[in-house]
KETORFI-910449 format. One line per 5 residues: number of its first residue (from 1); for each residue x, y, z of N, C-alpha, C. Coordinates in nm, 3 decimals. Layout:
BEGIN
NUM = X:Y:Z:X:Y:Z:X:Y:Z | ...
***
This chain:
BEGIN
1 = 5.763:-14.484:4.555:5.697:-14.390:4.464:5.547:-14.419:4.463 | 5.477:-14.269:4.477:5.304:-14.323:4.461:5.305:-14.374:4.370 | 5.193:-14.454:4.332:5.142:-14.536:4.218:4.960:-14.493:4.189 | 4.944:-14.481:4.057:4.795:-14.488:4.065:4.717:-14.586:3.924 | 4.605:-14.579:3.964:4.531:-14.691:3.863:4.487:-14.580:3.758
6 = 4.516:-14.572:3.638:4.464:-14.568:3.526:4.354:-14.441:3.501 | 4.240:-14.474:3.583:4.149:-14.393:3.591:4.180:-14.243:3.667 | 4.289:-14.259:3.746:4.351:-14.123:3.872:4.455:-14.065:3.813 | 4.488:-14.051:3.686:4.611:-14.045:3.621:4.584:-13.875:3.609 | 4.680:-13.792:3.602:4.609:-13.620:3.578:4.600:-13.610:3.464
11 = 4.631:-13.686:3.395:4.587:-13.666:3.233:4.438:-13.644:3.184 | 4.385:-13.662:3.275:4.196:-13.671:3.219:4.177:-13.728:3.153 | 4.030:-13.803:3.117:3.980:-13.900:3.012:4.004:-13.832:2.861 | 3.982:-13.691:2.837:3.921:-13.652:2.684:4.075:-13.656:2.658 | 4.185:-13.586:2.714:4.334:-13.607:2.668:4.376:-13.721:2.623
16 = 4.336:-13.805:2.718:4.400:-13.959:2.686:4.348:-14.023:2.550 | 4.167:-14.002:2.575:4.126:-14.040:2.438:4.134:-13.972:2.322 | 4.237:-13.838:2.299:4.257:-13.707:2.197:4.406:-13.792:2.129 | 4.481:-13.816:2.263:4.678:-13.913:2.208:4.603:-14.005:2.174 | 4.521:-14.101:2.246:4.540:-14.224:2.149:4.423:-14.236:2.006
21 = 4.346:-14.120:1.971:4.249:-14.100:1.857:4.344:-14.062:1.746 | 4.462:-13.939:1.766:4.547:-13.909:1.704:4.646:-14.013:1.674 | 4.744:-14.092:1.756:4.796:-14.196:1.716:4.810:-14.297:1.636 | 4.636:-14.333:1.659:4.607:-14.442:1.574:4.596:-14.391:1.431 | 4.541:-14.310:1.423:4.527:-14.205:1.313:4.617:-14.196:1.204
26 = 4.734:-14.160:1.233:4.869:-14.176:1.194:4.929:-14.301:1.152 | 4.852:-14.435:1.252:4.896:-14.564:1.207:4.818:-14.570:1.053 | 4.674:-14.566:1.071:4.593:-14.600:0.969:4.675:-14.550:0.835 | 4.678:-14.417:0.873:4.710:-14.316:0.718:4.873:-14.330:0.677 | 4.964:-14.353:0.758:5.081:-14.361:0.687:5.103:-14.524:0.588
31 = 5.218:-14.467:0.498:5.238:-14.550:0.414:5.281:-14.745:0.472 | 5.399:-14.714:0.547:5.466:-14.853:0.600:5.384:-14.843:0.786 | 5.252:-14.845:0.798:5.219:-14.768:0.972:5.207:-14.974:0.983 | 5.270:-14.988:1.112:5.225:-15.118:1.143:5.283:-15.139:1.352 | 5.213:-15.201:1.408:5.240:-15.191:1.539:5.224:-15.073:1.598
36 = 5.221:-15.059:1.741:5.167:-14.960:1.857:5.289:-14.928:1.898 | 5.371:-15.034:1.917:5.504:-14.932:2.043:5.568:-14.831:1.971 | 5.667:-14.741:2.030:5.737:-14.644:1.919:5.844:-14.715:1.842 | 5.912:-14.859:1.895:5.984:-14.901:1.817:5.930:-15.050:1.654 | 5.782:-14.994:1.697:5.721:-15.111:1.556:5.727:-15.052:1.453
41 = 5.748:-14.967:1.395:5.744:-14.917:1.274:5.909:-14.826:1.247 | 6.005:-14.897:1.295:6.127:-14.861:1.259:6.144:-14.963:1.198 | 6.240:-14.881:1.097:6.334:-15.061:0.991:6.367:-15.187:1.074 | 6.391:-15.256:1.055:6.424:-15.373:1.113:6.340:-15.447:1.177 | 6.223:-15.415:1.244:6.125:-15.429:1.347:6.059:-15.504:1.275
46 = 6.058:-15.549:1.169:6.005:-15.674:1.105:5.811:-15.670:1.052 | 5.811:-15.758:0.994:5.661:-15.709:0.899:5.494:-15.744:1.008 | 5.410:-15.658:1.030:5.321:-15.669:1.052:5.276:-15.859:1.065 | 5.322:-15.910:0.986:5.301:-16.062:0.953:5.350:-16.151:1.038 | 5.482:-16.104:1.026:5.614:-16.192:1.132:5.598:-16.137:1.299
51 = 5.495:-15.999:1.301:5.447:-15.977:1.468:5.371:-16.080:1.512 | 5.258:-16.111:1.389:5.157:-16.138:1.407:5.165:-16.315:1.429 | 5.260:-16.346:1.344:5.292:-16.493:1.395:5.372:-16.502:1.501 | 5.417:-16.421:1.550:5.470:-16.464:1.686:5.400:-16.451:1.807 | 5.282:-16.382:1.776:5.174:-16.336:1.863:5.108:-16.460:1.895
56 = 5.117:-16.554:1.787:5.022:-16.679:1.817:4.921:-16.705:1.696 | 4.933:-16.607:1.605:4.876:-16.609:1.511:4.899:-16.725:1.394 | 4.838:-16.808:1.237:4.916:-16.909:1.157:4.921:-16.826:1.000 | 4.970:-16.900:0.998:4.975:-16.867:0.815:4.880:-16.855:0.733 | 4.796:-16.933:0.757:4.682:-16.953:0.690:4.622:-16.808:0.736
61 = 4.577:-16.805:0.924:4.510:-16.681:0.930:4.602:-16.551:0.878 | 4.694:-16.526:0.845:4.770:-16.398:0.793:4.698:-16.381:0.659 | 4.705:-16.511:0.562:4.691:-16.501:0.432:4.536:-16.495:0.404 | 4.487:-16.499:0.513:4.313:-16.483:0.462:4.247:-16.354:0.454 | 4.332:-16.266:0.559:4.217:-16.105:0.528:4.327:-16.018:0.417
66 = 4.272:-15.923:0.396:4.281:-15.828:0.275:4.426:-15.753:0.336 | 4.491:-15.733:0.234:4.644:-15.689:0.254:4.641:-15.534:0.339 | 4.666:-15.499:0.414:4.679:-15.365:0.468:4.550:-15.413:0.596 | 4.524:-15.505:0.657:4.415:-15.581:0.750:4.463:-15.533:0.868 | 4.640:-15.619:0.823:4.696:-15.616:0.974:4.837:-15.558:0.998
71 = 4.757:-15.421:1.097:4.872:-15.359:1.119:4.959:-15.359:1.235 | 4.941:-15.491:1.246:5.089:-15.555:1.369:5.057:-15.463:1.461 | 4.895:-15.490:1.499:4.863:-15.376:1.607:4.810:-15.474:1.765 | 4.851:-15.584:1.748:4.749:-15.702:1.884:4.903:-15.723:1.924 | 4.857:-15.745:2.080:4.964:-15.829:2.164:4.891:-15.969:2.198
76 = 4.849:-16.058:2.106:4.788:-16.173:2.107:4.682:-16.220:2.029 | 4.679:-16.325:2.055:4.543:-16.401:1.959:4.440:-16.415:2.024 | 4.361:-16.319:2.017:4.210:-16.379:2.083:4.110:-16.474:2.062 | 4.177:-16.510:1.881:4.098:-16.636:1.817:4.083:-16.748:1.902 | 4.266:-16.768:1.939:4.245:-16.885:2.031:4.217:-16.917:2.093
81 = 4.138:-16.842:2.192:4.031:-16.858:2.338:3.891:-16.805:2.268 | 3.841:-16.797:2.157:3.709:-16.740:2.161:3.626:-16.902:2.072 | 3.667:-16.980:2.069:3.561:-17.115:2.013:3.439:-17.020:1.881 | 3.468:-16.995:1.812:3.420:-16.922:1.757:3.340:-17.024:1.676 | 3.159:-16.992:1.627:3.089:-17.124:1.545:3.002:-17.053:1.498
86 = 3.011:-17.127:1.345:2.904:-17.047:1.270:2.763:-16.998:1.326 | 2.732:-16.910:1.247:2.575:-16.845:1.308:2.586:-16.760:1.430 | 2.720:-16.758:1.491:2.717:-16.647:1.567:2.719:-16.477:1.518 | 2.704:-16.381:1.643:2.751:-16.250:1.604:2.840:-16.218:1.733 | 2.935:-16.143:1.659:3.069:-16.159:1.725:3.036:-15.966:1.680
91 = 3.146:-15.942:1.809:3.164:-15.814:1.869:3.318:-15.778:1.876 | 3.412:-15.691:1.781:3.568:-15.654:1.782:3.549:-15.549:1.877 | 3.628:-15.536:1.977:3.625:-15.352:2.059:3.777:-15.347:1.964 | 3.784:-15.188:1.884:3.888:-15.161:1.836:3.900:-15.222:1.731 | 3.854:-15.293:1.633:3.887:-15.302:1.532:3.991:-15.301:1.441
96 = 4.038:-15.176:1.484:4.195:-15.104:1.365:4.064:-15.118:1.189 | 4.192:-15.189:1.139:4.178:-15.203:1.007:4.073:-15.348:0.972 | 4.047:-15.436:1.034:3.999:-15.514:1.036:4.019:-15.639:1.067 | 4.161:-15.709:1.080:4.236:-15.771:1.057:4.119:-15.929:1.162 | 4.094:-15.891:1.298:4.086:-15.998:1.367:3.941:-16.005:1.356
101 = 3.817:-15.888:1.329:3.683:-15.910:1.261:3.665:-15.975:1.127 | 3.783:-15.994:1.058:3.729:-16.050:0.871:3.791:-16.224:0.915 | 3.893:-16.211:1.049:3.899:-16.352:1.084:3.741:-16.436:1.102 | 3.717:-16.333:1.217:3.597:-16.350:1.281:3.480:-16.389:1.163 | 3.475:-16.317:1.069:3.359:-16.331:0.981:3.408:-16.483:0.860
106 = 3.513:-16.507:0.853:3.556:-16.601:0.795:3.457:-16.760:0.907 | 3.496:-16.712:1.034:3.492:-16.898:1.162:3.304:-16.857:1.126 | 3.265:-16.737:1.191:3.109:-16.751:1.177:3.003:-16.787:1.037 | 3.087:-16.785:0.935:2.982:-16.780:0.797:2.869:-16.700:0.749 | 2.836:-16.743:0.663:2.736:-16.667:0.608:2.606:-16.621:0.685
111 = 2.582:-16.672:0.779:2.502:-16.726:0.871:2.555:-16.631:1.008 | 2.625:-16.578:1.039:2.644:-16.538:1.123:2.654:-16.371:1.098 | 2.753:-16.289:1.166:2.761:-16.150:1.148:2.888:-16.073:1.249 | 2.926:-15.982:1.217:3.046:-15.946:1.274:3.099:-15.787:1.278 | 3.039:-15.738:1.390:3.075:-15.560:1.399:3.220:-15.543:1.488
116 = 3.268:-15.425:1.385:3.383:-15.366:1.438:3.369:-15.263:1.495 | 3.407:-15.188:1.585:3.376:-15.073:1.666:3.529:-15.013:1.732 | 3.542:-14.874:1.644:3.704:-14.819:1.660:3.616:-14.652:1.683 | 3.735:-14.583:1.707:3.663:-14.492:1.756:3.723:-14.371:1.656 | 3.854:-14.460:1.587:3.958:-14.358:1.499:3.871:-14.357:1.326
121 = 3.874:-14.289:1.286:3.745:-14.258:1.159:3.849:-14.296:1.072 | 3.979:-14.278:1.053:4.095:-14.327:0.965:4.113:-14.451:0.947 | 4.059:-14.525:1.071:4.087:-14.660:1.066:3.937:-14.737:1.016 | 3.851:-14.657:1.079:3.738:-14.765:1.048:3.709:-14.680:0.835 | 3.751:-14.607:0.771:3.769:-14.579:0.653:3.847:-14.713:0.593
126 = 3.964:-14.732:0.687:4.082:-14.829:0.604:3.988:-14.992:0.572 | 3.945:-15.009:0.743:3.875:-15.127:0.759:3.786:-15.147:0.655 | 3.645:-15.030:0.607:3.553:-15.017:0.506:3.610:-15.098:0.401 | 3.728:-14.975:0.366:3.788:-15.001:0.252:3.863:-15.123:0.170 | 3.874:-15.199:0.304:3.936:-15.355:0.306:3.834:-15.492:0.284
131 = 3.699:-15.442:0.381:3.607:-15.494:0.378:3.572:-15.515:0.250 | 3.511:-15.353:0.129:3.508:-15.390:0.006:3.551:-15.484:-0.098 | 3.684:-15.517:-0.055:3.771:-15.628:-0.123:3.747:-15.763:-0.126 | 3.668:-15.811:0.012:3.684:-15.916:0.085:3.564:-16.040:0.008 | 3.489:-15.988:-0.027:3.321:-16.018:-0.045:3.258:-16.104:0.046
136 = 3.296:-16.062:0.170:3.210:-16.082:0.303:3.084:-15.979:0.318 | 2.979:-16.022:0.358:2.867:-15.928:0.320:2.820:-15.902:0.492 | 2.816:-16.011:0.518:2.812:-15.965:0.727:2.911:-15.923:0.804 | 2.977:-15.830:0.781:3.098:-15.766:0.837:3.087:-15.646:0.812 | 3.075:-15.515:0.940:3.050:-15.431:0.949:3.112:-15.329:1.062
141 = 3.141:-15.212:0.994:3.249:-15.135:1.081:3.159:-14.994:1.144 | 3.228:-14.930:1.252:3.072:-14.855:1.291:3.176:-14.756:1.413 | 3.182:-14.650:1.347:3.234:-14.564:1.436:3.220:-14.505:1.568 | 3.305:-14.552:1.657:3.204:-14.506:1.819:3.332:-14.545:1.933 | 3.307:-14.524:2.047:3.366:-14.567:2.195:3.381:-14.670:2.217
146 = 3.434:-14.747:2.284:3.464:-14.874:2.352:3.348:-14.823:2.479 | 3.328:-14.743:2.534:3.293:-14.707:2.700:3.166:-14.679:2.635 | 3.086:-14.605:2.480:2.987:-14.590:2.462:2.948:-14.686:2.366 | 2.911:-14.855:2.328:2.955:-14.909:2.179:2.771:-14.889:2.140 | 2.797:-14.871:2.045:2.684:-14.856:1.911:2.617:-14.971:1.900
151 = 2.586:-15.029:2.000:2.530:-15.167:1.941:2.396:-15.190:2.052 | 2.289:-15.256:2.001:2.188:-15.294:2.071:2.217:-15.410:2.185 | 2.126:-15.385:2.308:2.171:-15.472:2.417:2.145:-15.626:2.375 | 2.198:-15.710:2.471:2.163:-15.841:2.464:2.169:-15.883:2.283 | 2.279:-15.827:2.196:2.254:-15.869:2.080:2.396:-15.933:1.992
156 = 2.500:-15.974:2.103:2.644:-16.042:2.074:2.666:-16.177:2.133 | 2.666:-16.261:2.071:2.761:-16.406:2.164:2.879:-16.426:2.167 | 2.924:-16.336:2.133:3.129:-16.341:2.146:3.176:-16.195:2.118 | 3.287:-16.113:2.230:3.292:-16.040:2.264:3.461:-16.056:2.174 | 3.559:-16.003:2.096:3.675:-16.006:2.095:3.713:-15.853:2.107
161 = 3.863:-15.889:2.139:3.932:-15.730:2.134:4.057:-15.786:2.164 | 4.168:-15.690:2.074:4.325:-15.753:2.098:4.384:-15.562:2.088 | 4.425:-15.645:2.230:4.529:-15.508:2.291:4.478:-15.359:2.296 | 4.335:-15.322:2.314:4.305:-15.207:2.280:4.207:-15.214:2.449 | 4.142:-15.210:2.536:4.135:-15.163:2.634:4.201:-15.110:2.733
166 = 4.356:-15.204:2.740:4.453:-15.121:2.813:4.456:-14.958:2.788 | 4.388:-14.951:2.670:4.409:-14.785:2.623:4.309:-14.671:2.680 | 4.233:-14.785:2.724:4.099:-14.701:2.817:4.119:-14.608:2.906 | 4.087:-14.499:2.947:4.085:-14.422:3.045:3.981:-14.481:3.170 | 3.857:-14.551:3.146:3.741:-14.546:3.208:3.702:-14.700:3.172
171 = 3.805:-14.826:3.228:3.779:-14.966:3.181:3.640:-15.008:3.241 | 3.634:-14.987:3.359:3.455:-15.013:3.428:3.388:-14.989:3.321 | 3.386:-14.877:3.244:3.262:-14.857:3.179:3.264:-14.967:3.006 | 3.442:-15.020:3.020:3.434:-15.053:2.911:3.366:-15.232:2.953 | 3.416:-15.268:3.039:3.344:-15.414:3.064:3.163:-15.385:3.133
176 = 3.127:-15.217:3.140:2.977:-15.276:3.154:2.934:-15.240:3.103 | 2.962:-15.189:2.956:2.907:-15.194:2.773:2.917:-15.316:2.765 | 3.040:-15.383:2.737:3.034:-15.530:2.691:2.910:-15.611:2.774 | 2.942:-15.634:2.908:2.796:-15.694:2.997:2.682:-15.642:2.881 | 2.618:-15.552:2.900:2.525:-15.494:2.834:2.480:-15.544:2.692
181 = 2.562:-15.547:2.659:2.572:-15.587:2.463:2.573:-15.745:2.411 | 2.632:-15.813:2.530:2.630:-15.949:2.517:2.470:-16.028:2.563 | 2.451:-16.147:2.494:2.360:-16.198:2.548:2.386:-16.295:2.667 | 2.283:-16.352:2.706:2.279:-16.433:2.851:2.347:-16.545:2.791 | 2.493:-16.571:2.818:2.558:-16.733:2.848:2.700:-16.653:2.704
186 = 2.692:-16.513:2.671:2.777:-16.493:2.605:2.886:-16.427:2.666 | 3.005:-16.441:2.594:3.175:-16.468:2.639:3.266:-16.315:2.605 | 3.352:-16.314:2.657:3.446:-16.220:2.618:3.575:-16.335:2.569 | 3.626:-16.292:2.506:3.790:-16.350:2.445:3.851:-16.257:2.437 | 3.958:-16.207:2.501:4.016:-16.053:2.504:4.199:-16.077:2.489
191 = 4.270:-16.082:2.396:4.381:-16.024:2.455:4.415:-15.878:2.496 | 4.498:-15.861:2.581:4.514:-15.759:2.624:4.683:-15.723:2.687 | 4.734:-15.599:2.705:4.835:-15.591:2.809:4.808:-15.575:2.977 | 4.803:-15.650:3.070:4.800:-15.603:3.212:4.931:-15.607:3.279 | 4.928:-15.516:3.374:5.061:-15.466:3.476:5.095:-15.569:3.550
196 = 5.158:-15.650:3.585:5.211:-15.689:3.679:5.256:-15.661:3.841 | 5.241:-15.592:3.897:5.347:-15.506:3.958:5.240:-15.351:3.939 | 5.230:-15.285:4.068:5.198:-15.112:4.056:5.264:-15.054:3.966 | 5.238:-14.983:3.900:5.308:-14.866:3.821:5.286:-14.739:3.798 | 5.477:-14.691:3.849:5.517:-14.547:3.914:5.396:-14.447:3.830
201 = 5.360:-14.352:3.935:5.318:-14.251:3.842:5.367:-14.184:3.725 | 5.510:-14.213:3.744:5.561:-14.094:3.601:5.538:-14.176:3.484 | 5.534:-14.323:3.474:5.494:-14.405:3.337:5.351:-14.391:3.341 | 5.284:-14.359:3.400:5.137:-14.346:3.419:5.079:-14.193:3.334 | 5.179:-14.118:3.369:5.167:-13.979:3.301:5.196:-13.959:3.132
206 = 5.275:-14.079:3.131:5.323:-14.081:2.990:5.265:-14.153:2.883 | 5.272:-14.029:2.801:5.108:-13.985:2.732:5.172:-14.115:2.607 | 5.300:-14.075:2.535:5.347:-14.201:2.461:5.347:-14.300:2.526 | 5.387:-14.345:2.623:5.402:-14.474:2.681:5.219:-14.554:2.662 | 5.143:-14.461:2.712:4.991:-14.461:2.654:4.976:-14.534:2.587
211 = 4.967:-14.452:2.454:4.925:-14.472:2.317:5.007:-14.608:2.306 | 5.097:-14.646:2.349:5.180:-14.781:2.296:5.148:-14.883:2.345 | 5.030:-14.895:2.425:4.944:-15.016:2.480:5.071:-15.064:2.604 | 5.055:-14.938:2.689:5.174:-15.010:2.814:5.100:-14.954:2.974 | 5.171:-14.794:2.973:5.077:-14.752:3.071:4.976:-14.736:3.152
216 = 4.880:-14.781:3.042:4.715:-14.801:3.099:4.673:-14.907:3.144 | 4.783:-15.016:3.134:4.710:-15.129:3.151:4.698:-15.133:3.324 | 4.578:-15.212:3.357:4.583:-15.227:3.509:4.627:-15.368:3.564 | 4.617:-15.372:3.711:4.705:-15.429:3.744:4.579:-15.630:3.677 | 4.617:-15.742:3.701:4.553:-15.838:3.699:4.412:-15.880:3.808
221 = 4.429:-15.853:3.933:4.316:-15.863:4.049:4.252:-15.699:4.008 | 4.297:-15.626:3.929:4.197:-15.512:3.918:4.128:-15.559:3.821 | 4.178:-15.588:3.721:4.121:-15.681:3.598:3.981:-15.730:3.617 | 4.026:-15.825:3.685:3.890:-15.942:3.782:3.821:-15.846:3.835 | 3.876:-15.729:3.957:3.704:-15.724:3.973:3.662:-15.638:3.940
226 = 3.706:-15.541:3.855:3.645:-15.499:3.768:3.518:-15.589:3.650 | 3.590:-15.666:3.614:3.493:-15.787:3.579:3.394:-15.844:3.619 | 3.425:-15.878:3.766:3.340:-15.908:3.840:3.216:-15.807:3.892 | 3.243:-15.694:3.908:3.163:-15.590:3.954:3.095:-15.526:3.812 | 3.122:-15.560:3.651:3.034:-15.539:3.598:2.932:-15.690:3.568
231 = 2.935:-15.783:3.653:2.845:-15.875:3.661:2.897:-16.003:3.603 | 3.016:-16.057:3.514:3.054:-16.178:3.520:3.087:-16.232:3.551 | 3.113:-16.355:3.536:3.132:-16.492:3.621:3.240:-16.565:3.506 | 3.312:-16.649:3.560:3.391:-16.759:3.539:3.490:-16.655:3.446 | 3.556:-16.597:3.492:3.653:-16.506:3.536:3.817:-16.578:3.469
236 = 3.878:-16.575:3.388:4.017:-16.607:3.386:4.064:-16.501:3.317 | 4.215:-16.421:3.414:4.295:-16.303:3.347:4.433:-16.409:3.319 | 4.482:-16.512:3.245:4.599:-16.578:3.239:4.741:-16.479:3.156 | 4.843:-16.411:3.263:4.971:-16.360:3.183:5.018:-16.467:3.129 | 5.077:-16.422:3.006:5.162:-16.501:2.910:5.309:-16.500:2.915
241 = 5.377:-16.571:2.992:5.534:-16.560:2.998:5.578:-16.500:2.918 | 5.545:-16.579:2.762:5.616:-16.529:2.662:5.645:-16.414:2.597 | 5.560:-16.367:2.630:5.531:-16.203:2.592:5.632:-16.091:2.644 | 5.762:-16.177:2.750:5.827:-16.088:2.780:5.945:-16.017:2.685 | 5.985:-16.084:2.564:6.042:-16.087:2.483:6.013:-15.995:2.417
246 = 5.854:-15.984:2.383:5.799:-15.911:2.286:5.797:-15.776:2.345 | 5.786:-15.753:2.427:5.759:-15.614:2.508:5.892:-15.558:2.516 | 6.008:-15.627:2.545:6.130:-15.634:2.565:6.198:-15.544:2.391 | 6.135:-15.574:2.356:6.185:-15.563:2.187:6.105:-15.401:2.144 | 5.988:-15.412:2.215:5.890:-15.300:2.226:5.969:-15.192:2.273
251 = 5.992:-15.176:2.399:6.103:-15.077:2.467:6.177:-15.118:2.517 | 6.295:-15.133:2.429:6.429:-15.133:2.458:6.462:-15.046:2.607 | 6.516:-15.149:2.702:6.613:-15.070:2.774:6.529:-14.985:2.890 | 6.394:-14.972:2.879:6.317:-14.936:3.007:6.288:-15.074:3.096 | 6.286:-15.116:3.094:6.251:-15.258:3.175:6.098:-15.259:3.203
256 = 6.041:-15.228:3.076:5.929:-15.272:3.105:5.858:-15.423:3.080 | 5.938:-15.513:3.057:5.914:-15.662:3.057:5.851:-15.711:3.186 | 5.951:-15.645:3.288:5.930:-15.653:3.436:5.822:-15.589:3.461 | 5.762:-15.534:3.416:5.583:-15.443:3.459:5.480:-15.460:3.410 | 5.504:-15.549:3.265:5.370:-15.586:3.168:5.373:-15.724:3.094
261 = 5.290:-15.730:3.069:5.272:-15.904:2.991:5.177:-15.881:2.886 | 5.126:-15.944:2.837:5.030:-15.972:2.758:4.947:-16.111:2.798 | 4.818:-16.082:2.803:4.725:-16.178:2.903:4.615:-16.203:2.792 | 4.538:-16.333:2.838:4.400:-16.397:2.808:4.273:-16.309:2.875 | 4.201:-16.280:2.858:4.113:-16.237:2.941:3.961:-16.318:2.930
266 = 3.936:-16.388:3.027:3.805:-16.433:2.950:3.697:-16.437:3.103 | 3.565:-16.423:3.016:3.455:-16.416:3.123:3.324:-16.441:3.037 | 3.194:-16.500:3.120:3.099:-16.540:3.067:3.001:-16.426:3.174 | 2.902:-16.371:3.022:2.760:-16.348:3.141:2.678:-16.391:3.152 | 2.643:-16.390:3.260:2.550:-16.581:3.320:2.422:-16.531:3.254
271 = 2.374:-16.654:3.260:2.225:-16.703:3.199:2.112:-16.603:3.268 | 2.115:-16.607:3.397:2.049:-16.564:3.439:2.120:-16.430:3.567 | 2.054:-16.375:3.547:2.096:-16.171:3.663:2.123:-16.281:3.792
***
């Protein structure tokens, strides 16, 4: 069966980004909305909390941001690869509700600063609205693109994002915003979903499969040089075994365990061009 990358899909960019603007949408505003696949927000599928600790997430970080933060929307912890230290400014792609930026603004302090950037207006409302609660005063949500971000160049030292580029139509453009936005010797910490294995066009077409952080993802060596070709260096895409479980639980009975993982993504942009 042909196979294509992400970007060749006949769906077009504005479609893809219309399902997954609407989707999220729906997560933000419903009452019990928590997780991306179609089976996270059925009974049983367990609490936003209990995703989130199995993701890699602790107790402590669950119980620190504002209730309705986290909507069991990451396939990983990006905390744990981003060394995060006060006085930095840290960069969320995707945001949601806030959940892994009010982390973020918790490790950096008072002293530091922390923008969220979602593109769904429902969500960055919820995030606002959470923020208010928090009495974090450098934490800031800002409606816009992943492929276009709102932020001045050379003005981030830590790049996070959990599970939301796989959703990209146009990932090149999303790692050479980030290049752009980061300063010289600053990092990405990314979880993410990547493919394993080509994948058939007809899951490629599928606009739900999409929105559920599966389809879009590309393969791992596309990952890299994509990475590489928007200018970074020291390069690690690491899949997570474990994650097969979780995906497994995600969609029942398609075998998509066998096609996706959930990965580390990390890269530095060098000091010097």
């Amino acid at each position: 069966m042909k196979t294509l990358t992400p970007p060749e899909t006949t769906l077009g960019h504005d479609r893809v980004r219309q399902n997954v603007r609407q989707h999220y949408g729906r997560v933000a505003s419903e009452p019990r909305a928590c997780g991306c696949a179609p089976t996270c927000c059925t009974p049983g599928a367990g609490s936003a909390e209990e995703l989130a600790h199995r993701l890699g997430y602790d107790a402590t970080q669950t119980s620190a941001v504002p209730e309705g933060a986290n909507l069991g929307l990451g396939c990983g912890n990006p905390h744990a690869i981003a060394g995060l230290k006060p006085g930095q400014t840290v960069l969320d792609l995707g945001s949601g509700a806030g959940f892994d930026a009010f982390l973020a603004a918790r490790a950096v302090g008072g002293e530091g600063k922390v923008i969220g950037v979602d593109m769904t207006p429902e969500m960055i409302s919820k995030a606002r609205a959470n923020a208010a609660t928090t009495g974090l005063t450098k934490v800031e949500f800002r409606l816009g693109e992943i492929e276009n971000l709102p932020v001045a160049d050379a003005s981030v030292d830590v790049i996070l994002s959990n599970c939301v580029i796989n959703l990209s139509p146009d990932k090149a453009r999303v790692f050479a915003e980030a290049f752009r936005v980061l300063k010289p010797g600053g990092r990405l910490a990314i979880s993410d979903v990547v493919a394993l294995q080509p994948v058939p066009q007809a899951l490629r077409e599928d606009v739900q499969l999409h929105a559920a952080c599966a389809s879009g993802a590309a393969l791992v060596n596309e990952v890299e040089t994509l990475l590489r070709d928007a200018g970074f260096t020291e390069i690690r895409v690491t899949p997570k075994p474990e994650s097969r479980a979780v995906i497994q639980e995600w969609f029942p009975g398609k075998g998509l365990e066998d096609l996706f993982a959930s990965a580390t993504i990390e890269a530095v942009k060098p000091l010097r061009a």
